[in-house]
ZALUM-413484 format. One record per residue (C-alpha): x negated, y, z negated; residue number from 1; residue in three letters. Coordinates in steps of 0.25 Angstrom, whole numbers. Layout:
BEGIN
DRENLO, X, Y, Z, NUM, ALA;
...
end
This chain:
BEGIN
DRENLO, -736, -291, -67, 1, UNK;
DRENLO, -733, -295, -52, 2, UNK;
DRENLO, -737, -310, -57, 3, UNK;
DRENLO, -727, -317, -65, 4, UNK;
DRENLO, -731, -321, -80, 5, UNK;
DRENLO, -737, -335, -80, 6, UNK;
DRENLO, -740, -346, -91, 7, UNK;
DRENLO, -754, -339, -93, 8, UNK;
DRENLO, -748, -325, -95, 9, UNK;
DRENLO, -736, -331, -107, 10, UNK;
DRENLO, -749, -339, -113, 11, UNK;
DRENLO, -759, -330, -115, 12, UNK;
DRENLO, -750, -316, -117, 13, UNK;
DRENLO, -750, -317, -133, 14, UNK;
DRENLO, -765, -318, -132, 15, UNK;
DRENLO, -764, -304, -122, 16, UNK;
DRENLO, -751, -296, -133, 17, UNK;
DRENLO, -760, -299, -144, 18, UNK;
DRENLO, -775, -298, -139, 19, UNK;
DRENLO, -779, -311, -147, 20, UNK;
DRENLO, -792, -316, -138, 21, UNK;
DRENLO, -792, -331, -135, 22, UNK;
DRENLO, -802, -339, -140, 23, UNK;
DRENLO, -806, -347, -128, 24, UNK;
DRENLO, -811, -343, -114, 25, UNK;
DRENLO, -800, -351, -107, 26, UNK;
DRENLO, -790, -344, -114, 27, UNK;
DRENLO, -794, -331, -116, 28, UNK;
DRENLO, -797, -332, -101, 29, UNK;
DRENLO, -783, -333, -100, 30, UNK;
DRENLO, -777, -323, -107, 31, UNK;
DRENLO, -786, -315, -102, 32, UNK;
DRENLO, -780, -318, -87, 33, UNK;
DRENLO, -768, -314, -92, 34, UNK;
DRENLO, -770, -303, -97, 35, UNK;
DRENLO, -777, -298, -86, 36, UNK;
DRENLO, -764, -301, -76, 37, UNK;
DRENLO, -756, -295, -85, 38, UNK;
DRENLO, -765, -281, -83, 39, UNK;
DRENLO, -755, -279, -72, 40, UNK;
DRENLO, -744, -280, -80, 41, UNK;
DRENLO, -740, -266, -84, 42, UNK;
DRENLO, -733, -271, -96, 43, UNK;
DRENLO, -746, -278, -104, 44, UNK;
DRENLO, -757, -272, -96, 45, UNK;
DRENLO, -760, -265, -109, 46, UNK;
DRENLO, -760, -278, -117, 47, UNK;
DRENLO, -767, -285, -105, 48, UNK;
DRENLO, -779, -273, -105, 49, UNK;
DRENLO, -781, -274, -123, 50, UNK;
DRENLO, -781, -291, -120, 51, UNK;
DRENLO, -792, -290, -110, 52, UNK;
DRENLO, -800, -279, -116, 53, UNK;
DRENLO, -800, -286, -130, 54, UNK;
DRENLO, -804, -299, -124, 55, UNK;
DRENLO, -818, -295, -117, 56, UNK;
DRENLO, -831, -288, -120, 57, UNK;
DRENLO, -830, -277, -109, 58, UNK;
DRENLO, -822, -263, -109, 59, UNK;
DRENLO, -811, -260, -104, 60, UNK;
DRENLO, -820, -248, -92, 61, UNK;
DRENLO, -827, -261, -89, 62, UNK;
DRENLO, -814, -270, -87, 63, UNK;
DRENLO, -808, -259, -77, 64, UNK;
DRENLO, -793, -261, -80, 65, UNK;
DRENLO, -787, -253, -70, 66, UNK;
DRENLO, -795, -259, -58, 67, UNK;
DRENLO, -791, -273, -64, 68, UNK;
DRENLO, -775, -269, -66, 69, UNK;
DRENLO, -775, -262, -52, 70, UNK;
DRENLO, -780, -276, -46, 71, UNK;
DRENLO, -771, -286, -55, 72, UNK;
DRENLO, -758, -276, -51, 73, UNK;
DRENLO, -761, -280, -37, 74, UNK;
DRENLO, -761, -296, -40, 75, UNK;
DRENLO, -748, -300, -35, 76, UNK;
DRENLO, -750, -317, -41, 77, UNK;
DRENLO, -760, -324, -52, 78, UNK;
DRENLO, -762, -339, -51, 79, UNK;
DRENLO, -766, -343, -64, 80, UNK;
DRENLO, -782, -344, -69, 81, UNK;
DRENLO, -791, -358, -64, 82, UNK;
DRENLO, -798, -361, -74, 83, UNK;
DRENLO, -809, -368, -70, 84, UNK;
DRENLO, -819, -369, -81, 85, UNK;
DRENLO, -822, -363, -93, 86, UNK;
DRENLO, -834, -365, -104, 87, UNK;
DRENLO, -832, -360, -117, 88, UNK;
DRENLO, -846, -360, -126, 89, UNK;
DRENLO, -856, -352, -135, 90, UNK;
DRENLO, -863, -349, -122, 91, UNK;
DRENLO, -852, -348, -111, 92, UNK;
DRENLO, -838, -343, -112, 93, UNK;
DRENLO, -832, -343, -97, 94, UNK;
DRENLO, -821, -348, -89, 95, UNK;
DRENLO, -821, -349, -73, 96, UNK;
DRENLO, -807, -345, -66, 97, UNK;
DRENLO, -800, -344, -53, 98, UNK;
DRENLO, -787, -336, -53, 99, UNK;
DRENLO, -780, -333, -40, 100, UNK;
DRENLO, -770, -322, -37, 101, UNK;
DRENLO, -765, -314, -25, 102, UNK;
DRENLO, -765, -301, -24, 103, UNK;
DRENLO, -753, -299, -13, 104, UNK;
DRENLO, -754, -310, -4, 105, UNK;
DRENLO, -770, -311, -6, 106, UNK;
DRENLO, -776, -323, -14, 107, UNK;
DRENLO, -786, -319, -22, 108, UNK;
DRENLO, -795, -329, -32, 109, UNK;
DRENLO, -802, -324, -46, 110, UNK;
DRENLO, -814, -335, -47, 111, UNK;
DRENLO, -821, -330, -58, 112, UNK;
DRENLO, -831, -332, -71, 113, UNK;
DRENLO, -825, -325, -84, 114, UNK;
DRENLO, -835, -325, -97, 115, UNK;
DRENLO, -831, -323, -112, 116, UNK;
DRENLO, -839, -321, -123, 117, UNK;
DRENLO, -837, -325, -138, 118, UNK;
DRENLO, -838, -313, -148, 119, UNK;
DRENLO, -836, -309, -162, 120, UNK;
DRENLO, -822, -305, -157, 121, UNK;
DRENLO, -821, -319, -149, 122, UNK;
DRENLO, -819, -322, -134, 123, UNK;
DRENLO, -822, -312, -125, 124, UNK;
DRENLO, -821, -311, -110, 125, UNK;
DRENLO, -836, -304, -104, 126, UNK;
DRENLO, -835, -306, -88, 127, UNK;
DRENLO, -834, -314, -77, 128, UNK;
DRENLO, -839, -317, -62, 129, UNK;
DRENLO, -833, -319, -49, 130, UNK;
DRENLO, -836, -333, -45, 131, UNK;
DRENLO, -832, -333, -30, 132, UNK;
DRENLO, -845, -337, -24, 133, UNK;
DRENLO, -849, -332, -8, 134, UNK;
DRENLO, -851, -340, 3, 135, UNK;
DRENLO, -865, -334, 2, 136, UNK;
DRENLO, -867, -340, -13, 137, UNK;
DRENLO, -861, -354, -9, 138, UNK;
DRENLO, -871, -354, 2, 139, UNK;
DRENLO, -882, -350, -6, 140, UNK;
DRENLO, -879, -363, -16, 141, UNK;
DRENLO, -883, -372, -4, 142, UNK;
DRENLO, -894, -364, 4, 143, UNK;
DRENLO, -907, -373, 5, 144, UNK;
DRENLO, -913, -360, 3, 145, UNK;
DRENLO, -911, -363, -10, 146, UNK;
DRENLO, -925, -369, -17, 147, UNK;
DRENLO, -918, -382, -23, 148, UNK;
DRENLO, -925, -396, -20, 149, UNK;
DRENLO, -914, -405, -14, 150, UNK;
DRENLO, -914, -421, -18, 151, UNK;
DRENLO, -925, -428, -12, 152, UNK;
DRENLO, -936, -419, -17, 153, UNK;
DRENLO, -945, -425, -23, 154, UNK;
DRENLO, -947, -415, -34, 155, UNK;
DRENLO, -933, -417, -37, 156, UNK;
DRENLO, -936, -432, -41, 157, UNK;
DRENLO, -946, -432, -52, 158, UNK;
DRENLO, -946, -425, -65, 159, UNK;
DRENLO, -949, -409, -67, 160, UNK;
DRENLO, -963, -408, -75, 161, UNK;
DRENLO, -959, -403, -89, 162, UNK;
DRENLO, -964, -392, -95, 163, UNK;
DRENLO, -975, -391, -106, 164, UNK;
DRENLO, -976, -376, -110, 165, UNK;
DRENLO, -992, -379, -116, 166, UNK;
DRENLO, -996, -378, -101, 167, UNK;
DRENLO, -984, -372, -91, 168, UNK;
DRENLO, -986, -359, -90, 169, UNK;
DRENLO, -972, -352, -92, 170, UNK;
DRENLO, -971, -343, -79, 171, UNK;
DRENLO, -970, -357, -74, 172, UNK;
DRENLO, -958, -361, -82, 173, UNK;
DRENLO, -953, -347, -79, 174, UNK;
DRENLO, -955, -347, -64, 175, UNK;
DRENLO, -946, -362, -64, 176, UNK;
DRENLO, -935, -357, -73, 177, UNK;
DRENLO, -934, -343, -63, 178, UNK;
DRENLO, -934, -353, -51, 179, UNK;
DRENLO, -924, -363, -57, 180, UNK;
DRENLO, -914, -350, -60, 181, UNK;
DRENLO, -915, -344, -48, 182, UNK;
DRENLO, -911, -357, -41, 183, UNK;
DRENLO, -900, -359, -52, 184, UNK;
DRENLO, -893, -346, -48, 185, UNK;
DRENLO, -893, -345, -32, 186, UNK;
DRENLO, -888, -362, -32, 187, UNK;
DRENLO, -878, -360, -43, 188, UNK;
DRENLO, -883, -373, -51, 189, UNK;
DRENLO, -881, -376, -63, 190, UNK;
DRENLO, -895, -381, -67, 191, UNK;
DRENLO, -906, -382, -59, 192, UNK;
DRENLO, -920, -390, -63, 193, UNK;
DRENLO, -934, -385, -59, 194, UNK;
DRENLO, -937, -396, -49, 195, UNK;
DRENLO, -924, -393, -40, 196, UNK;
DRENLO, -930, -381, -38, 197, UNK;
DRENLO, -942, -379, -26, 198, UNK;
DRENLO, -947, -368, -28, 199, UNK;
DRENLO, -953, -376, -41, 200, UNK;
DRENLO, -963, -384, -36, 201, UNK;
DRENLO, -968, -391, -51, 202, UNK;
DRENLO, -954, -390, -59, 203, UNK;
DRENLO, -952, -391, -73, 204, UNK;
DRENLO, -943, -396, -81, 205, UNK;
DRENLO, -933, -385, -82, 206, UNK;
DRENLO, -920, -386, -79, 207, UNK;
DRENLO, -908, -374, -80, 208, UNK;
DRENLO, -895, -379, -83, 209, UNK;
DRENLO, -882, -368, -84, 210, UNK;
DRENLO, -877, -356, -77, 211, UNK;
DRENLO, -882, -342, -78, 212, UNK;
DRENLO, -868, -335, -83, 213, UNK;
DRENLO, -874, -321, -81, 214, UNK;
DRENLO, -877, -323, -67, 215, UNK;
DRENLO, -864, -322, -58, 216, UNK;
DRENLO, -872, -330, -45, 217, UNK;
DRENLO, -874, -341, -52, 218, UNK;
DRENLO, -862, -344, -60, 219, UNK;
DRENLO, -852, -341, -47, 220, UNK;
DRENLO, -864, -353, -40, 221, UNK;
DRENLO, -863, -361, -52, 222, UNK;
DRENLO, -847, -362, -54, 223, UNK;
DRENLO, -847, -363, -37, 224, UNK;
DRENLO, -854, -377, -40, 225, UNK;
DRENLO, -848, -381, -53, 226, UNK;
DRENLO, -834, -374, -53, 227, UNK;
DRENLO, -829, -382, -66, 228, UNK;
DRENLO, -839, -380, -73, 229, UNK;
DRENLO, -845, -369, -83, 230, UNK;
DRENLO, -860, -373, -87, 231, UNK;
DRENLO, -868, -368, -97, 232, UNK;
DRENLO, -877, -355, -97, 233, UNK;
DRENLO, -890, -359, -90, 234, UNK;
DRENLO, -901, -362, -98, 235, UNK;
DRENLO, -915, -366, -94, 236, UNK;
DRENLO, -922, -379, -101, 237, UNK;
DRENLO, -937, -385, -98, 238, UNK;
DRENLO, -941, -397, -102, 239, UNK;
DRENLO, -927, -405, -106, 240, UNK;
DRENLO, -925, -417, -112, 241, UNK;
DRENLO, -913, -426, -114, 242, UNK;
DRENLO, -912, -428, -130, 243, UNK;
DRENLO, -898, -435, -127, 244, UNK;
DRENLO, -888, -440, -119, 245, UNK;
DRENLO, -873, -443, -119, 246, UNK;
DRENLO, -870, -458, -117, 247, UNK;
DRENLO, -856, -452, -110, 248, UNK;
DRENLO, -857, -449, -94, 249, UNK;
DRENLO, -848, -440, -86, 250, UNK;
DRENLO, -847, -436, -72, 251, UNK;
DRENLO, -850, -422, -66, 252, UNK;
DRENLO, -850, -418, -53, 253, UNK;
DRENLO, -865, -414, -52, 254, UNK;
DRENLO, -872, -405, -41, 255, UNK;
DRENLO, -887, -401, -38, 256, UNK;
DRENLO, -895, -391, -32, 257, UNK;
DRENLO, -903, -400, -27, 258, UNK;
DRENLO, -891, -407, -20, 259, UNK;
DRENLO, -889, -395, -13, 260, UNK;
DRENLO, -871, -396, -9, 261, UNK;
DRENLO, -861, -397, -13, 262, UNK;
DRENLO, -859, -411, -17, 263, UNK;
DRENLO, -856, -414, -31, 264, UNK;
DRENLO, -856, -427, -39, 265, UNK;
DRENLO, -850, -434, -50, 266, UNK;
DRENLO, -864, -439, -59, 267, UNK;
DRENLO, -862, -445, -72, 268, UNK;
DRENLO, -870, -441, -83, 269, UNK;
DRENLO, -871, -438, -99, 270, UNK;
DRENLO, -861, -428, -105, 271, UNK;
DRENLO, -870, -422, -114, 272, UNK;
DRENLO, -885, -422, -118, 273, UNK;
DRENLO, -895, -415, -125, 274, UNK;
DRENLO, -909, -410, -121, 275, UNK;
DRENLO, -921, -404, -127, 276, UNK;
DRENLO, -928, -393, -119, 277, UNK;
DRENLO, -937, -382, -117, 278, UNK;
DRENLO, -935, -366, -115, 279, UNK;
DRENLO, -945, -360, -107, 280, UNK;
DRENLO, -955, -355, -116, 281, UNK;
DRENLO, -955, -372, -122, 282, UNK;
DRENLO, -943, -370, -135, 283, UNK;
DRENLO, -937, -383, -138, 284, UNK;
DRENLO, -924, -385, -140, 285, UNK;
DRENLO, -912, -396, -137, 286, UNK;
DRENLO, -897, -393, -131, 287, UNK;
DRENLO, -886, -402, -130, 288, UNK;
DRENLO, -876, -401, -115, 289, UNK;
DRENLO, -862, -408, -114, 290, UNK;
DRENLO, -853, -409, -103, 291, UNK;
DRENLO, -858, -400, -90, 292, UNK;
DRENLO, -869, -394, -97, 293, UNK;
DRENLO, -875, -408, -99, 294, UNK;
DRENLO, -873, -413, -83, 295, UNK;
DRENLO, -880, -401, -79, 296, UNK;
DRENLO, -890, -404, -89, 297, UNK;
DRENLO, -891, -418, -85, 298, UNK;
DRENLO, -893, -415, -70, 299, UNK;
DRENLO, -904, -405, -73, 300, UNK;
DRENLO, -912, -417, -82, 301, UNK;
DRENLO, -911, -425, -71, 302, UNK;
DRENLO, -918, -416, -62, 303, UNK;
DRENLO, -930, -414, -70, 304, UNK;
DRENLO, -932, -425, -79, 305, UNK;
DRENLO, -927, -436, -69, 306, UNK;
DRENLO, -931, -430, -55, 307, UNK;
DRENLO, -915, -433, -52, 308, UNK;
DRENLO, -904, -426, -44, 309, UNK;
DRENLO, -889, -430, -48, 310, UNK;
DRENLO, -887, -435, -34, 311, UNK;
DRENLO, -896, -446, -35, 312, UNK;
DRENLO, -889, -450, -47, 313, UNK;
DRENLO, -876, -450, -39, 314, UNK;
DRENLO, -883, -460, -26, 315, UNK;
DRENLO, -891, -468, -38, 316, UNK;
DRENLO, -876, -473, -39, 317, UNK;
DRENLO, -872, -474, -25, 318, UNK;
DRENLO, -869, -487, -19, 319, UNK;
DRENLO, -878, -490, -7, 320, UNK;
DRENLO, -865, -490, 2, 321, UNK;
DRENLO, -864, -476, -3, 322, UNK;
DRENLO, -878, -472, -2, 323, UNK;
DRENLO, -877, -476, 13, 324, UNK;
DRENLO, -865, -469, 15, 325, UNK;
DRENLO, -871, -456, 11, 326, UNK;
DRENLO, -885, -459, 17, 327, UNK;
DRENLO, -877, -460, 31, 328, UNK;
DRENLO, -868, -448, 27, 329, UNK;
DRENLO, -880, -438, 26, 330, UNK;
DRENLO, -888, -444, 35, 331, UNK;
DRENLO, -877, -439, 47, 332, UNK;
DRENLO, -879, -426, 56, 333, UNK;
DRENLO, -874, -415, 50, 334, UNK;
DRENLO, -859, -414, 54, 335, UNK;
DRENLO, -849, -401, 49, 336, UNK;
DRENLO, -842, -407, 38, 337, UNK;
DRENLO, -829, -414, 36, 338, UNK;
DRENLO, -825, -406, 22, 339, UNK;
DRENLO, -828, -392, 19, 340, UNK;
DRENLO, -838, -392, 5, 341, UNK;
DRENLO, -839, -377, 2, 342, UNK;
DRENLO, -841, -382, -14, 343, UNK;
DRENLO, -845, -391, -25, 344, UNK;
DRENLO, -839, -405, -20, 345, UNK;
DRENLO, -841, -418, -27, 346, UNK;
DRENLO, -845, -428, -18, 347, UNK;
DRENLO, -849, -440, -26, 348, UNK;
DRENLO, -838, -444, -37, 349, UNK;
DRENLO, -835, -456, -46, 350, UNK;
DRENLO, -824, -466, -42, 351, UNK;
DRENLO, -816, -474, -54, 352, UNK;
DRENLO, -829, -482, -56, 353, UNK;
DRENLO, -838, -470, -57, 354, UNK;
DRENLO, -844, -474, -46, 355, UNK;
DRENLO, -849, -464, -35, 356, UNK;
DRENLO, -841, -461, -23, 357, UNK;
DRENLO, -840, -450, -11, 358, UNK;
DRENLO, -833, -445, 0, 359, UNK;
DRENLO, -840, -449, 13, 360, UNK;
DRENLO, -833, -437, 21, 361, UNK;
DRENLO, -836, -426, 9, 362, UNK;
DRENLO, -851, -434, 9, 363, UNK;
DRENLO, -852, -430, 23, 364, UNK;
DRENLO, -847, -415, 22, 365, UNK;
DRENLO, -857, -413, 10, 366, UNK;
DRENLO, -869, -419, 15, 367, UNK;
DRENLO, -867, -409, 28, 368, UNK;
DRENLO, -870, -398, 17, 369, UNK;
DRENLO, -882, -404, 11, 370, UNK;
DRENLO, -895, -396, 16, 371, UNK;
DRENLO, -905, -403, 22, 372, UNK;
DRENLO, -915, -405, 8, 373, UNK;
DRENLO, -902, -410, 3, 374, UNK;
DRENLO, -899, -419, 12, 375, UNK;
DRENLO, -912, -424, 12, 376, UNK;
DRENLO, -914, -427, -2, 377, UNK;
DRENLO, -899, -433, -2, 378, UNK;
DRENLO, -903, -443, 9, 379, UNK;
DRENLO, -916, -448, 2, 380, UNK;
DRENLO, -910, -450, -11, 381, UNK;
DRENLO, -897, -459, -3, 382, UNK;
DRENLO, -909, -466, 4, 383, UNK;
DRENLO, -917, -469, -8, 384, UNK;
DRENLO, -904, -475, -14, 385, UNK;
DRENLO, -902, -481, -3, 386, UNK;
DRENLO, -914, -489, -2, 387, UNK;
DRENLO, -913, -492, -18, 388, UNK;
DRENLO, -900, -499, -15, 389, UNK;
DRENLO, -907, -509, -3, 390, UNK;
DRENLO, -918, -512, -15, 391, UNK;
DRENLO, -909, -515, -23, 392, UNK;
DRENLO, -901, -525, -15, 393, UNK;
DRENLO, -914, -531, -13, 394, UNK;
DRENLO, -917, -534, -25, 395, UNK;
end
């Protein structure tokens, strides 16, 4: 093997002589990796081959060895695995990886999905999907061809009409939910509400919340926009309601489709809840959401039962100092920007008071991005916040 033997390789050989199958994703993921470099190693190619063959679900016609030992043979250096997240669950069993190497003096990137799956026999590896999104699909995530109302619409501000199945009639609910997942795939969310979306002129309360893990567009968008982050399977829910909340609050740097950039910010909010909701034909039933799957879950709520988007909880806590700063920042011609955003970048974080603060400079460069809709409904909320803080000083 042209690569010496690293930590990774000493670690996770044993696992490799003796074909005993890890039981978690992380490191099962690992020894897989190294079994796969050690393909190019004439002297455990065989044991590196019964390792990879007995830890997934496909055949070996289908894994195409010789392609893939041909390849690897060439790879003249390996950087060890990123791991940048991984979810271990009944319903999702995935890591998310980058892996560098060079192949003579080209460097080369692996940015990739890998699935498992847990059998009789126990974790298996399934599949996995480039990630590497095009210029073309970044571009898409921001065209104002998409049908998303921005902030300021009016729609956006008042609660969805919920639904009561006596009297809707169900291609209704249908023609909503199709709308609300076409939206989802070509933005790369990771919820999206019926009234976000205009092509919906009297929106329900329905709400989808999760990624579609069979749909290779949409998780590649999805991890593009939360890259630390593995959500749940999406799932569709109508008429929700908050059963309970969490007293303890934490902060997640939150995005919308209706704020549509690339700016990110840190909004506090409960880390678990549970809800009672609807399936499409009217079944009840209640779920429970911690950590992630509870924020989106929270940000969806706002939308359709408060008529709220996140970023007007982050101005609700500006100082009027700030509000003006920002009012005078997008208010400016359209300049090329100072700093390059070409991803998710968080703009308003928490300083040791928990207080909101941004970068003036950064400000500037992601409000050059904004579209005009989004601009718009950005600078009425400011102003709006604006003129609450003078009638508050009055008082």
């Amino acid at each position: 093997m042209k690569s010496s033997q690293s930590n990774l390789e000493n670690k996770y050989h044993e696992n490799i002589m003796n074909k005993h199958i890890p039981e978690t994703v992380h490191d099962l993921f690992l020894t897989r990796f190294t079994a796969y470099r050690l393909l190019a190693d004439p002297k455990w190619v065989d044991k590196a081959k019964e390792f990879l063959l007995s830890s997934m679900t496909i055949l070996e016609e289908e894994y195409a060895f010789p392609n893939k030992i041909a390849y690897i043979t060439n790879i003249s250096h390996w950087d060890e695995p990123i791991i940048q997240c991984y979810c271990e669950n009944n319903k999702l069993n995935a890591i998310v990886y980058k892996i560098k190497y060079k192949i003579g003096t080209e460097q080369k990137e692996l940015f990739e999905i890998s699935f498992f799956s847990r059998t009789q026999k126990g974790l298996k590896y399934t599949h996995k999907y480039d990630l590497t999104l095009t210029l073309a699909e970044k571009q898409e995530m921001l065209s104002e061809d998409l049908p998303i109302r921005q902030i300021g619409d009016s729609i956006l501000a008042v609660q969805a009409n919920k639904i009561n199945f006596k009297k809707v009639d169900s291609t209704e609910i249908t023609q909503q939910i199709d709308i609300l997942k076409r939206n989802l795939y070509r933005s790369g969310g990771v919820g999206i509400a019926a009234n976000q979306c205009s092509e919906i002129e009297t929106p329900f309360q329905i709400y989808i919340a999760g990624v579609d893990y069979q749909n290779p567009q949409h998780i590649k968008k999805a991890l593009f926009r939360y890259p630390s982050t593995l959500f749940p399977p999406m799932q569709v829910y109508l008429n929700p309601k908050i059963i309970h909340q969490s007293s303890n609050l934490v902060a997640f740097p939150e995005g919308c489709l209706s704020v549509k950039s690339f700016a990110r910010a840190l909004v506090l909010r409960p880390d678990a809840l549970t809800i009672e909701y609807q399936d499409s034909i009217g079944n009840i039933y209640q779920k429970s959401f911690h950590d992630a799957d509870a924020r989106v879950t929270f940000h969806e709520l706002d939308h359709i039962l408060n008529g709220k988007v996140y970023i007007e909880r982050v101005i609700a806590e500006l100082s009027k100092d700030q509000i003006n700063q920002l009012i005078n920042l997008i208010q400016q011609p359209v300049i090329k920007p100072t700093i390059k955003i070409t991803a998710p970048t968080l703009l308003f974080y928490r300083d040791n008071k928990n207080a909101f603060v941004f970068d003036l400079e950064l400000a500037s460069s992601l409000f050059a991005q904004f579209c005009r809709d989004t601009k718009e409904g950005f600078l009425k909320i400011l102003n709006k916040a604006a003129q609450l803080h003078e009638q508050n000083n009055k008082k």
